[in-house]
Every structure is written in C-alpha cells, then in structure tokens.
C-alpha positions as CSV (number, residue, x, y, z in Angstrom):
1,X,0.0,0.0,0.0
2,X,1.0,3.6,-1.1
3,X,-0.6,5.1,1.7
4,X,1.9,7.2,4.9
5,X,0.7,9.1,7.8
6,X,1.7,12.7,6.9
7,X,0.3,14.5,9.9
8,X,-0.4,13.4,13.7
9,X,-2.0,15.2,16.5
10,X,-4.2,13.9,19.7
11,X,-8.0,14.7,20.1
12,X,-11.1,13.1,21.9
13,X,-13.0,11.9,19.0
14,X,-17.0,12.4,18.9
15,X,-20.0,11.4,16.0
16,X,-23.3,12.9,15.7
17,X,-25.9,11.4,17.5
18,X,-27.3,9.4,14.0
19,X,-31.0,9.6,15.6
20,X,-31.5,12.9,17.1
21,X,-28.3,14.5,14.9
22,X,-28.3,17.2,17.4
23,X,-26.2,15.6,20.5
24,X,-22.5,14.2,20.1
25,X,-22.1,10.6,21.2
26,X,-17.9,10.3,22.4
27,X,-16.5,7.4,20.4
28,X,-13.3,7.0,22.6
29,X,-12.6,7.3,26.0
30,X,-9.4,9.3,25.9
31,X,-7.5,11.2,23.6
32,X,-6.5,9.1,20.5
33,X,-4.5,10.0,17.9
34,X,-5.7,11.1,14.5
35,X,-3.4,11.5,11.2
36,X,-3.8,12.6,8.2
37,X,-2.9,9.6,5.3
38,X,-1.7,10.3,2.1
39,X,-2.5,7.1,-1.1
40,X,0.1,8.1,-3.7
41,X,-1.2,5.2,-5.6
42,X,-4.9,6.6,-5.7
43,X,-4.0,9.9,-4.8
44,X,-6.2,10.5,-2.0
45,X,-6.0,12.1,1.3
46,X,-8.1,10.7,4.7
47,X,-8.2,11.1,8.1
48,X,-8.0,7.9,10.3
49,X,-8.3,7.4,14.0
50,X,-8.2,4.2,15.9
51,X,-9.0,3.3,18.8
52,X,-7.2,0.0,19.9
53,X,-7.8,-2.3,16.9
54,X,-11.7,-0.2,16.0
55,X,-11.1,2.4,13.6
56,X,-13.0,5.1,14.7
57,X,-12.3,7.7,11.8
58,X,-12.0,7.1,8.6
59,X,-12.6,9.9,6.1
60,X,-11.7,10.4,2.6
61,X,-11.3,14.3,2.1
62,X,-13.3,15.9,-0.8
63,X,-13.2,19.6,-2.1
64,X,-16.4,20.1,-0.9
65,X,-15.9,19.0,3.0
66,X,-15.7,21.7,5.4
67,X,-14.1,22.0,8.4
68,X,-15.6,24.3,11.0
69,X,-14.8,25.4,14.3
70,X,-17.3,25.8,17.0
71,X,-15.3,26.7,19.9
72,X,-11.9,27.5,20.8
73,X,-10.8,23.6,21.3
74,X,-13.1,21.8,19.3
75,X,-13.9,21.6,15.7
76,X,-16.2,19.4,13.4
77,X,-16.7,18.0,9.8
78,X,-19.5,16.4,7.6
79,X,-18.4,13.0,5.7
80,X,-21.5,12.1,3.3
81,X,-20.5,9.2,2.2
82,X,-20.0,7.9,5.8
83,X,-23.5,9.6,6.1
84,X,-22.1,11.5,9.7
85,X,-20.2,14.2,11.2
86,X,-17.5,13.8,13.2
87,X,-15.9,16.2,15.9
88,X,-12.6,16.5,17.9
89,X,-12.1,18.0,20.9
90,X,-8.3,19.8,21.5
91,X,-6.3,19.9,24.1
92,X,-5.2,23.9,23.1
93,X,-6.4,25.9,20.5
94,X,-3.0,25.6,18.8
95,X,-3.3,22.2,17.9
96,X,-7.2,23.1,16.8
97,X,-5.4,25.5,14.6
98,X,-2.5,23.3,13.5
99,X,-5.1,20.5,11.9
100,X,-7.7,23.2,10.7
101,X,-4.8,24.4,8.6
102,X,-3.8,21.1,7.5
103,X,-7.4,20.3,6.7
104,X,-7.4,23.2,4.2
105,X,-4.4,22.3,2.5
106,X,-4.8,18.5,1.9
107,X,-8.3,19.7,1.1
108,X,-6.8,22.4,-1.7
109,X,-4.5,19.3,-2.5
110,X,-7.5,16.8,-3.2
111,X,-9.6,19.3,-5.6
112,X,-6.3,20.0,-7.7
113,X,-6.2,15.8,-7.7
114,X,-9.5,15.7,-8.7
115,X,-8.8,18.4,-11.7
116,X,-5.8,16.6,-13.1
117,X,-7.8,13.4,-12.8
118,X,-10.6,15.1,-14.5
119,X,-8.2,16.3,-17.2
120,X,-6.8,12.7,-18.1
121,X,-9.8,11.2,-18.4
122,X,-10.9,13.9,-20.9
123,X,-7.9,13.7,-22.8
124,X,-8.4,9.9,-22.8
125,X,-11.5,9.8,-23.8
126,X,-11.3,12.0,-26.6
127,X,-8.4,11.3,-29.0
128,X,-9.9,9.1,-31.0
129,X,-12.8,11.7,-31.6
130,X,-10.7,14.2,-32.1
131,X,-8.9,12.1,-34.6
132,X,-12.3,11.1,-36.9
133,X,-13.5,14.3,-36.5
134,X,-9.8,15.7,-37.8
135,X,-10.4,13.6,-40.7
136,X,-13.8,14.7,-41.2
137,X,-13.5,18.8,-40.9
138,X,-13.5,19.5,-44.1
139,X,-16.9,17.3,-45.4
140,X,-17.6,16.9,-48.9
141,X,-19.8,19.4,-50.6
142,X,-20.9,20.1,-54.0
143,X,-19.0,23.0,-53.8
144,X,-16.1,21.6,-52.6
145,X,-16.4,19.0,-55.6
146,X,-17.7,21.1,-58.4
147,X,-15.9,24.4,-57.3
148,X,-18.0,27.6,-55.4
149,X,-19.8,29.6,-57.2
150,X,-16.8,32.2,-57.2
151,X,-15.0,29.4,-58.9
152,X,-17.4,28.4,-61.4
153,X,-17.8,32.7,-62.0
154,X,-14.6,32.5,-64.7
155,X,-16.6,29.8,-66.8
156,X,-19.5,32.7,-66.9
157,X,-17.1,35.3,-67.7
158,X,-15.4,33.5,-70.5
159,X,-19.3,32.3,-71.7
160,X,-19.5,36.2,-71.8
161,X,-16.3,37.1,-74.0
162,X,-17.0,37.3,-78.4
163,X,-17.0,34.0,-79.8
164,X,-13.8,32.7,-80.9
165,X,-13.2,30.9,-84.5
166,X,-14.4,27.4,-85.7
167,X,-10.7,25.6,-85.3
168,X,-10.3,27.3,-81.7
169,X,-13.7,26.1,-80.5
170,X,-12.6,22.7,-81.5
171,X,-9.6,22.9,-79.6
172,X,-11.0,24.5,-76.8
173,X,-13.8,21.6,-76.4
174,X,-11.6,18.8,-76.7
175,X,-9.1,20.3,-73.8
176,X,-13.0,21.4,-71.9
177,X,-13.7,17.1,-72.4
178,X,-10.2,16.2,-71.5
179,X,-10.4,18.3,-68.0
180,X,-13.7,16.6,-67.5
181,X,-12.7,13.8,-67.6
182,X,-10.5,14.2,-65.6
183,X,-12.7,16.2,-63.1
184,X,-15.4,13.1,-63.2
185,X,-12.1,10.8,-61.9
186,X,-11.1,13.3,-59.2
187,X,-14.8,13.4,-58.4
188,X,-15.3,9.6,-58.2
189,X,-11.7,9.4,-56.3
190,X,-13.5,12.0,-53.7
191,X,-16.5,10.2,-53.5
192,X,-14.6,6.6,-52.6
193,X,-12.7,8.9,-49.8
194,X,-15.5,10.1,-48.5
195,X,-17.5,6.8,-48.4
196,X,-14.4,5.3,-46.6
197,X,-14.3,8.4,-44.2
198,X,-18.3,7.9,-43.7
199,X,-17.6,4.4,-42.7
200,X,-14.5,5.2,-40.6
201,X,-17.0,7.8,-38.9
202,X,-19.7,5.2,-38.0
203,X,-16.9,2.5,-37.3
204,X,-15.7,5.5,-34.8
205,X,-19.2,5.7,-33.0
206,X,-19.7,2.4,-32.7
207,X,-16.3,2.4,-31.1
208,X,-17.6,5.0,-28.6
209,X,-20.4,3.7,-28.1
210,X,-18.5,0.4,-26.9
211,X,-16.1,2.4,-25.0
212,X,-19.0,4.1,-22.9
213,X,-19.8,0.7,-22.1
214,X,-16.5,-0.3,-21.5
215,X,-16.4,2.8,-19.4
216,X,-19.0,1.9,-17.3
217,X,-17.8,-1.2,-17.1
218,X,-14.6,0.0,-15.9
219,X,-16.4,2.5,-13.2
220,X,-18.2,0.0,-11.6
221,X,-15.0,-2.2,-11.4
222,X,-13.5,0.5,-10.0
223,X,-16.2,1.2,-7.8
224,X,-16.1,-2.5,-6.2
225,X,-12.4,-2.2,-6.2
226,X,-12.6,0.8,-4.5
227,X,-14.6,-0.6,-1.8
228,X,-12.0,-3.7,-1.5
229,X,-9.3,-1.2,-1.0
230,X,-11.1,0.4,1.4
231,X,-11.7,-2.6,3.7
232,X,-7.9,-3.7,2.7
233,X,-7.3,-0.3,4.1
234,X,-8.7,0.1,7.1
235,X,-6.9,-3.3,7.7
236,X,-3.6,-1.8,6.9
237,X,-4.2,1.5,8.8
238,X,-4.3,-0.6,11.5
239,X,-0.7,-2.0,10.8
240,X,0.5,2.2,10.1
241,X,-1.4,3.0,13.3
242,X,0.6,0.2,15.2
243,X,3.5,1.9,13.6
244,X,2.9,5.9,14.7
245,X,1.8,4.6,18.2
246,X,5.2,2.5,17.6
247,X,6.9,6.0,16.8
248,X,5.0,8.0,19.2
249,X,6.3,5.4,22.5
250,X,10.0,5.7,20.7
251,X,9.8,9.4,21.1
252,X,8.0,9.2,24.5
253,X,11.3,6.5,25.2
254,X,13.7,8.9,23.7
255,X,12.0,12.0,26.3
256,X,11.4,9.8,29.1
257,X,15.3,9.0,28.4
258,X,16.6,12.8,28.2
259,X,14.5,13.6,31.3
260,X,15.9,11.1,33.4
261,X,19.3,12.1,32.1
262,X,18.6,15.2,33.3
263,X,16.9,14.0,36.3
264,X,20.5,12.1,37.0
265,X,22.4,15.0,36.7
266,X,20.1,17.4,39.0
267,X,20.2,14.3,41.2
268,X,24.1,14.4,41.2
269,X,23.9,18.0,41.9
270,X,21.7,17.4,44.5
271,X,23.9,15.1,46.1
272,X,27.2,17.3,45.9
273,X,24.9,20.2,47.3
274,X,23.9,17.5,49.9
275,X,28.0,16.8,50.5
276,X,28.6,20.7,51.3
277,X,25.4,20.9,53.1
278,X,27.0,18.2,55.7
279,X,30.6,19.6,55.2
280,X,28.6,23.2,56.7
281,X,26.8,21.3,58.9
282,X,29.7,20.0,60.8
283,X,31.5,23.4,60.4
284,X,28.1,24.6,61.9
285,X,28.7,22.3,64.6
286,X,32.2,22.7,65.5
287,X,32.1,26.0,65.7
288,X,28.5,25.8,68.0
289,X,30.3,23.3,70.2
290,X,33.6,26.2,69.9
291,X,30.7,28.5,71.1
292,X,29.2,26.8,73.9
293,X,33.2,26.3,75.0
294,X,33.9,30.0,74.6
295,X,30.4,31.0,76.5
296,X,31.4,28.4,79.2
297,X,34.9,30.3,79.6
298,X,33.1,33.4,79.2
299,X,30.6,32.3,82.3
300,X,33.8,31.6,84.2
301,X,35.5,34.8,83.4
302,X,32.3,36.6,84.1
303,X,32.6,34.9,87.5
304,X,36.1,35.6,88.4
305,X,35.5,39.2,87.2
306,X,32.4,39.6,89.8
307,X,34.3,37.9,92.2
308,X,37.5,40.3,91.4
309,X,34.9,43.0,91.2
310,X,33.5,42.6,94.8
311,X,37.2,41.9,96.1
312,X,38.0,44.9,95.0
313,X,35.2,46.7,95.9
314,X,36.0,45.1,99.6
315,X,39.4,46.2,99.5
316,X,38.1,49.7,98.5
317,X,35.8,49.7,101.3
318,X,38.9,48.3,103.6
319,X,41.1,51.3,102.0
320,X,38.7,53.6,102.8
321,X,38.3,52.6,106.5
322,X,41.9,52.6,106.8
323,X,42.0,56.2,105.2
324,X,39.6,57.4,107.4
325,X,41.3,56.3,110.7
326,X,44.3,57.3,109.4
327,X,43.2,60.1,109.0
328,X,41.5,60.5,112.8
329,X,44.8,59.5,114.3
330,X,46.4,62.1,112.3
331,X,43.8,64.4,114.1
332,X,44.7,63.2,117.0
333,X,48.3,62.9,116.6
334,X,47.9,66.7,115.6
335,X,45.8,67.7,119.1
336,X,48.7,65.8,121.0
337,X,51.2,67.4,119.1
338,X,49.4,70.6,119.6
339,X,49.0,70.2,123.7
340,X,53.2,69.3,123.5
341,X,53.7,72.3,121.9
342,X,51.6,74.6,124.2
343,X,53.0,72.5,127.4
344,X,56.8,73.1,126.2
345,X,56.2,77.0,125.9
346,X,54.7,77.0,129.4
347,X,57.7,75.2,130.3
348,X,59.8,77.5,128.8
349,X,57.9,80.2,130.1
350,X,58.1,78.7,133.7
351,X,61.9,78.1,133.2
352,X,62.2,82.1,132.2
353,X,60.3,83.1,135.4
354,X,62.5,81.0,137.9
C-alpha cells in the first residue's frame, strides 16, 4: 500500500448522534491519535483514528468538505458518504489550529487531484474523436467537388467574352472534355474517400459507443475495487497505526530518556549540594560546640570578674576605712602634738620666770 501518515495530533473523537443529529455521542474514552494519510497510488488524502484495533475515523477528504470550528478547542466536519459528522475535541487551540490548517491544505491538494484526474480522463477519452472528426473537418460538398460559385464565375465570364473561330472552339472543347474527364475521376476518387471516411466515422461511433460501455464497465469495477481497497485499508491502517503509536512510544522513550538524564544530573547535583550541606553542617557544629566552650569560659571569666569586682570593691571599702582612721589619728596625733607644743612653751615660760 502507497498510503503514509503525513500529519499526527491527539483529540477526543466524537459522532453525531445518527437519531437525534443534534447531540455528540464520544466514540473513545481518551484522547487518541488522528493522522492525516496520504495514497500516492490513488492519490487521495483521509483522516483515520483508531481506537485499539476499532477504527474510529475514517474519512476520505473531498473539495467540498468543510471543516468548521465551534469553539476555541473543538472543531467538526461532515463525511457524506459515511452519512455523519464527526468532531474532535483539542487539548489547546494551537493544535485546533495546527489541523484546521492542515485540513485546508490536503483539502486544496485533493480538488487539484480531482482536476488533473478530471483532465486525463478527458484527454483519454477523446483522441480518437478528435482524430475522426480531424479527418472529417472539411466534409464533402458540392461545392467543394464542383468548385463555389466564385470558382465556377470565370466559366460565366469566358461564356461572356466574343466568340472565338471554328478551329479554336474545336480545340477548346476537346481540352473542356479532356479536364472533365478528368474532373469526373477526381470526383469519383473523392466520392470513394468520402465513403471510406463515412464508414471510418460510423466505425468510430460504434467504437464510442463500446467504449461508454466499457467505461462503465470500468467504473463499476472500479467502484467494487474501491470498496476492497477500502476494507484492505482500514486493515492496513491498522498496521500504520501500530507503527505511529510505535513512533509515538519511541519518542515518548527517547524523552522519558533525556528527562531522566537530566533528572540524574540534577540528582548528582543534589547530592554534591547534599555533600557541602554536611561539610557546613559539621562546620556549623564545630564551631556551635567552639561557642558553647567559649560562652562556658566566658561564664567563668564573668565569674572571676564579679568575684575580682566585689574583692576589690571590699578592698576599696577596707582602704577607705583605713584612710579614714588614718586620717582621725592624724587628728589626734595633731591635738597631741598641739598640747606638747603649748606645754613646752609654758615650760619655757616657767623656766624664764624662775
């Protein structure tokens, strides 16, 4: 089979309702996929869906199909000769857009098919007319046989013109019996030619007449071969189905494969940020347990400088105490020292008077 998937895309697929042909009956439970086929060999385009082994779509795209959207997701088409209309529903209304635009073209594609099919069976059909009618486009006529009437004007002319002598008119009637004689051959010659071209003409409509029936023959072979092919079809679309889901799981493989390439490598960066997480973790921790060691030393300092503070502030107090009593004796020491002085003048004093 000529026939390769030229366009892929995934939709929920949906029919008309066949009884009320107002409500959309869903003819597959998920999103399926649905490609556009071209036949090089019948040079044909269709869009086919399956559905597990069920082929759900199967559509042979005519000039005069339509496809219409009805919302921003979902789109539709009539198929007369499967006597429905089916409808997708979209995932995005880029892919609604993507196979509108694909519709269109393999739908532009199909009426210049059509043309150029039209054309060759015209030109097929036709040469042998054209060729019996090329013969026959210039038909024998009296005129044609026996010269027009501007032809046979000189013999009037000459009829018209003074007699000429005895000997002359001789001459002149032998040559007139010799060139009609030879006109009556030329005429008889024409006459066989155009009996052979009159039955060559009837031979050639009896020959289209047979090939009109051949013709029809030939349609409604091609009309039961068409509908083999079709079953044979939808039997090998199954097979090129198996082959795009075949395609599709590679690339989903080859993804799935680059994604958990890149999940490995994420997962190795993970684990080196995992391997300088713990490397600042026990920094962290060091330096915590350094902290607790240094706040432990700084509780003890903080206690030896309270206790330095309140023996010094006790040794103040003791220095103070000692100042002030120092400083009383040196009162006293001064009163004593005072009383000595007055007692030696009154010594001196008495020793002056005695």
């Amino acid at each position: 089979m000529g026939e390769q998937p030229i366009f892929s895309t995934r939709a929920h697929v949906f029919q008309i309702d066949p009884n009320t042909k107002k409500n959309w009956v869903p003819t597959s439970k998920h999103a399926v996929t649905v490609s556009y086929f071209y036949d090089s060999t019948r040079n044909v385009y269709r869009i086919i869906s399956l559905d597990g082994s069920k082929a759900i779509i199967n559509s042979t795209i005519t000039p005069n199909m339509t496809f219409t959207k009805t919302s921003q997701k979902f789109g539709q088409w009539a198929d007369s000769r499967a006597n429905t209309v089916y409808g997708l529903g979209f995932s995005s209304e880029h892919h609604l857009s993507k196979f509108a635009e694909k519709f269109q073209e393999f739908k532009e594609a199909a009426r210049l098919a059509k043309e150029k099919s039209q054309e060759k069976m015209e030109l097929t059909s036709t040469p042998s007319q054209e060729s019996a009618g090329g013969d026959l486009q210039s038909p024998l006529t009296p005129e044609s046989i026996n010269g027009t009437d501007d032809e046979r004007t000189p013999d009037v002319t000459q009829n018209s013109e003074p007699r000429p002598e005895p000997a002359q008119n001789a001459l002149s009637f032998s040559h007139s019996s010799a060139i009609s004689k030879h006109w009556e051959a030329e005429l008889a010659t024409l006459k066989g030619n155009n009996a052979k071209l009159t039955a060559a003409l009837l031979e050639s409509t009896a020959n289209v007449k047979q090939w009109k029936q051949q013709l029809a023959a030939y349609q409604e072979e091609a009309e039961r071969l068409h509908k083999r092919v079709t079953e044979l079809e939808c039997v090998s679309s199954q097979a090129n189905a198996v082959h795009t889901h075949k395609t599709e799981l590679n690339q989903t493989i080859q993804e799935l494969e680059e994604t958990l390439k890149v999940k490995e490598e994420e997962i190795e960066r993970l684990k080196q940020e995992i391997d300088n997480a713990r490397e600042l973790q026990e920094q962290r921790d060091s330096l915590t347990q350094k902290l607790q060691e240094v706040e432990i030393r700084n509780k003890d300092l903080e206690g030896q400088l309270s206790d330095l503070e309140q023996r010094l502030e006790k040794s103040q107090n003791e220095q103070e105490a000692f100042r002030n009593n120092l400083k009383t004796l040196l009162e006293i020491l001064d009163g004593k020292i005072f009383e000595l002085t007055e007692l030696r003048d009154n010594l001196a004093k008495l020793l002056e008077c005695s």
